[in-house]
N, C-alpha and C positions, 0 to 999 in steps of 0.2 A: 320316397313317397310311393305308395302302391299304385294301382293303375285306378282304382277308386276314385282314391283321393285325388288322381291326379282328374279326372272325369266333372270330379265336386267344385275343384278349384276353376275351372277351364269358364264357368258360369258368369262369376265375379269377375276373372280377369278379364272375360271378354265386355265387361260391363263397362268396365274402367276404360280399354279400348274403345269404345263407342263413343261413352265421353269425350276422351281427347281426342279424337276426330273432327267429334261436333264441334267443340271449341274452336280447334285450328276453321274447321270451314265455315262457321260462321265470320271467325275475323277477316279470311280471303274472302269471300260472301262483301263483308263490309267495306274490303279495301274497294273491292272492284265498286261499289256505287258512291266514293267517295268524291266523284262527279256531278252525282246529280241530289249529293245529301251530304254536308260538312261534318270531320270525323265528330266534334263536338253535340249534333244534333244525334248524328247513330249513335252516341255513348249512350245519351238520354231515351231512345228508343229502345235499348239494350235495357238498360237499366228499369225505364217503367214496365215495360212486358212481366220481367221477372219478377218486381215488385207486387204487380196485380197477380201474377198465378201465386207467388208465395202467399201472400196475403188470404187469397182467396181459400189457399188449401189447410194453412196453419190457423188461421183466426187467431192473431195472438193477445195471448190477455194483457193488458195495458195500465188497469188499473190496480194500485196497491204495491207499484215498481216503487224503490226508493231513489234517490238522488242519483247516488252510484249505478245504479241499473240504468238510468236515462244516461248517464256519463260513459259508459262501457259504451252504448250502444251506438249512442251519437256517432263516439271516436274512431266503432267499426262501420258505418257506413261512410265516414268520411274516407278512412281508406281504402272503403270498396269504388265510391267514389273518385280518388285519385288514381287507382290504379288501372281502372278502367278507362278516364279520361289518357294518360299519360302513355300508355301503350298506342290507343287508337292517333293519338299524335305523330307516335316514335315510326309508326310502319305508314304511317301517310306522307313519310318522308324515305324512310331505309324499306330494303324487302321486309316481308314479313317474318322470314324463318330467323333472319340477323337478329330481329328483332323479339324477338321472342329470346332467344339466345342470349344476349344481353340483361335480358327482362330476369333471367334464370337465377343471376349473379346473386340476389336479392336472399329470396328463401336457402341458395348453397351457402351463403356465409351464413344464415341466421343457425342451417342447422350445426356447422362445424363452429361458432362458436357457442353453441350447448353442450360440446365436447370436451371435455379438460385433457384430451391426447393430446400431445405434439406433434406426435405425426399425420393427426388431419388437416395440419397444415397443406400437406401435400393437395388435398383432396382441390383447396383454393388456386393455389401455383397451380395447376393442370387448367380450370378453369378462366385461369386469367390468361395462360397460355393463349387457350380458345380464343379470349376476346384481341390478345394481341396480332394472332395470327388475321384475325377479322380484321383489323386495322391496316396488317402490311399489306391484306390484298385488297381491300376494298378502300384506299387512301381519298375517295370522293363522296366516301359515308357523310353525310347530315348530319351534321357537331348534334344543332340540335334535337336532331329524334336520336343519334346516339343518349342525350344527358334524358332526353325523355323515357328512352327504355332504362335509364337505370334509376331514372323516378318511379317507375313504374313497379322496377323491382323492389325499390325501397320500401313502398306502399303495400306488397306484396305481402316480405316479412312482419310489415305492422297489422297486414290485414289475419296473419296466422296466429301471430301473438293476439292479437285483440276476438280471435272467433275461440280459442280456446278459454279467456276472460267472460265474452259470452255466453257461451255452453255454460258455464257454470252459476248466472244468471239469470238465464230467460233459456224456460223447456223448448225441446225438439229444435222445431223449425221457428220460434217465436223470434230469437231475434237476431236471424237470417232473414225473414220475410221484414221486418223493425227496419232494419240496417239499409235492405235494397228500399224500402220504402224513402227513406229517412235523404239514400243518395241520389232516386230518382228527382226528389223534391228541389233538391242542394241544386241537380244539374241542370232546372229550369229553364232558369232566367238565359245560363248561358247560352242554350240550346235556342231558345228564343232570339238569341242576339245574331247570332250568327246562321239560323236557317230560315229564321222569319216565316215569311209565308210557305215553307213549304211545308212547314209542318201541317198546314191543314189539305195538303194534299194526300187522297186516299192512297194511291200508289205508291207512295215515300211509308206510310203507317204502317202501310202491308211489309213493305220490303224489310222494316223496322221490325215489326213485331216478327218477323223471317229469322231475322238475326239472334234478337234475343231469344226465341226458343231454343234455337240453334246453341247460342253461346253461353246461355244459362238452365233455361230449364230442363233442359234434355241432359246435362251434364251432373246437374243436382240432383236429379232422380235417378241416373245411372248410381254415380256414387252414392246413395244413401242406401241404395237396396245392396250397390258391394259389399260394404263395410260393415253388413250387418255379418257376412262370414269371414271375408279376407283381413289378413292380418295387416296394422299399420303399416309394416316393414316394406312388404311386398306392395303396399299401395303406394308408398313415396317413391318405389323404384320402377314402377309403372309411371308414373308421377315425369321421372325424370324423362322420359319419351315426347314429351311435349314441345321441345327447339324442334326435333327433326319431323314431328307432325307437322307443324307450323312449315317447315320447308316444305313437306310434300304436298300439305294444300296449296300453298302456291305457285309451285308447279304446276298442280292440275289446275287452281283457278284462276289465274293470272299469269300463267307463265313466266315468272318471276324464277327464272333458271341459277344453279350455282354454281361454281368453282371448286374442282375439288379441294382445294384447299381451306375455301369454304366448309365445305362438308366436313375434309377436318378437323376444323375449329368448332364446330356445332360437337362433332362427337366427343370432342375435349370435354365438355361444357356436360354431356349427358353423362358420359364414364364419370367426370368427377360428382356429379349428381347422385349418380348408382353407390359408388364408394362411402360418401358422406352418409348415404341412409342406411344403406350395410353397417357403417360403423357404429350410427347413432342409434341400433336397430339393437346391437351385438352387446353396446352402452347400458342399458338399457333393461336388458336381458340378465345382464351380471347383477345391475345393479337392484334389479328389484328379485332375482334367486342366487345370492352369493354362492349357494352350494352346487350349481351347477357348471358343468366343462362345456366349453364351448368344442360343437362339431369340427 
């Protein structure tokens, strides 16, 4: 790549960059107030904040959708929905970087089994490594925010299968702002159950709407403007940076320190991340210009 180019790309990726930042520090952001706001109501603050700016910025057209279009959309906010609740569970229990790392499992098997290689098996074994290693050192992990982060990842994979089902649905931003709308609605009642009265407190709204810009709409508008030059490849594998951001925000925001051994099993999880998109990138490549040699 020339120095140009490399000048061109530096843009994008530092976009992507800023995203997963924002992400990771909005969630340490949210661990640390999960004192004085139940992780269930910050889902719902997450969730409506980005709901009202999508909305607000997409206006999505609503009418003249067929059955199937409400059915798509439904399906993807319900697992924008579970994914969000299920993580903000998983790290109100485990650290957050563990937990995110775990959360990872989710989208690395969806993309290696789109692979018909056998040897991206390997890419899984490396990542399972990760989580075993997580296990022999942290033996007083939380059963249950372990099974939550790997709801979370589960919902993940559904959430990527089902946004590419929508992209081809509902234009632009129509139903991404649909979907957050559709999940803030869903997570209501329970948000209400569980924070009651604090929600009408202005301080918790503030802190709330904090978060969600943080963990959505700062991230949705970096990546919308990358993607308009960076290639998929390189974004999944930017992508896969996201366990070890998740550690370092909560270092800095919580002090929620690791082991290296720890740290090990995170970069398990990210190299086999890297691999999978490499391969599925390399996949991909072949298979839509058979006449070309790969580098």
């Amino acid at each position: 790549m020339t120095d140009r180019a490399s000048r061109a790309a530096l843009g994008p990726v530092g976009l992507v960059l800023v995203g997963i930042l924002s992400v990771q520090l909005g969630a340490a952001i949210a661990k640390g107030l999960f004192d004085v706001v139940a992780p269930t109501a910050m889902v719902w603050l997450r969730l409506a904040t980005s709901a009202l700016v999508l909305a607000a910025v997409a206006r999505p057209r609503l009418v003249g959708r067929s059955r199937d279009d409400w059915l798509v959309v439904l399906g993807f906010g319900a697992s924008l929905a579970t994914m969000n609740w299920a993580i903000y569970q998983s790290f109100s229990r485990i650290p957050l970087g563990i937990a995110v790392t775990i959360e990872f499992i989710g989208p690395l098997v969806l993309a290696v089994l789109g692979s018909r290689r056998v040897r991206d098996v390997v890419w899984v074994l490396l990542a399972a490594a990760g989580v075993v290693l997580l296990g022999f050192e942290r033996t007083d992990l939380d059963l249950v925010g372990v099974l939550c982060a790997l709801l979370a990842g589960a919902a993940w994979a559904c959430y990527i299968l089902l946004s590419a089902s929508t992209g081809r649905r509902w234009e632009g931003f129509d139903g991404l702002a649909v979907a957050s709308v559709l999940a803030a609605v869903g997570m209501t009642l329970p948000a209400l159950l569980t924070a009651g009265s604090d929600l009408r407190d202005g301080r918790v709204l503030l802190l709330g709407a904090l978060v969600g810009l943080l963990s959505s709409v700062i991230p949705y508008s970096c990546e919308l403007v990358a993607l308009r030059t960076l290639r998929p490849a390189v974004f999944g594998i930017l992508m896969s940076l996201e366990p070890a951001a998740a550690a370092l925000a909560a270092i800095v925001v919580l002090h929620e320190a690791l082991s290296p051994v720890q740290w090990l099993a995170i970069a398990c999880v990210v190299a086999a991340s890297v691999g999978a998109t490499r391969s599925g990138a390399g996949a991909a490549a072949r298979s839509d210009a058979p006449g070309t040699i790969a580098a």
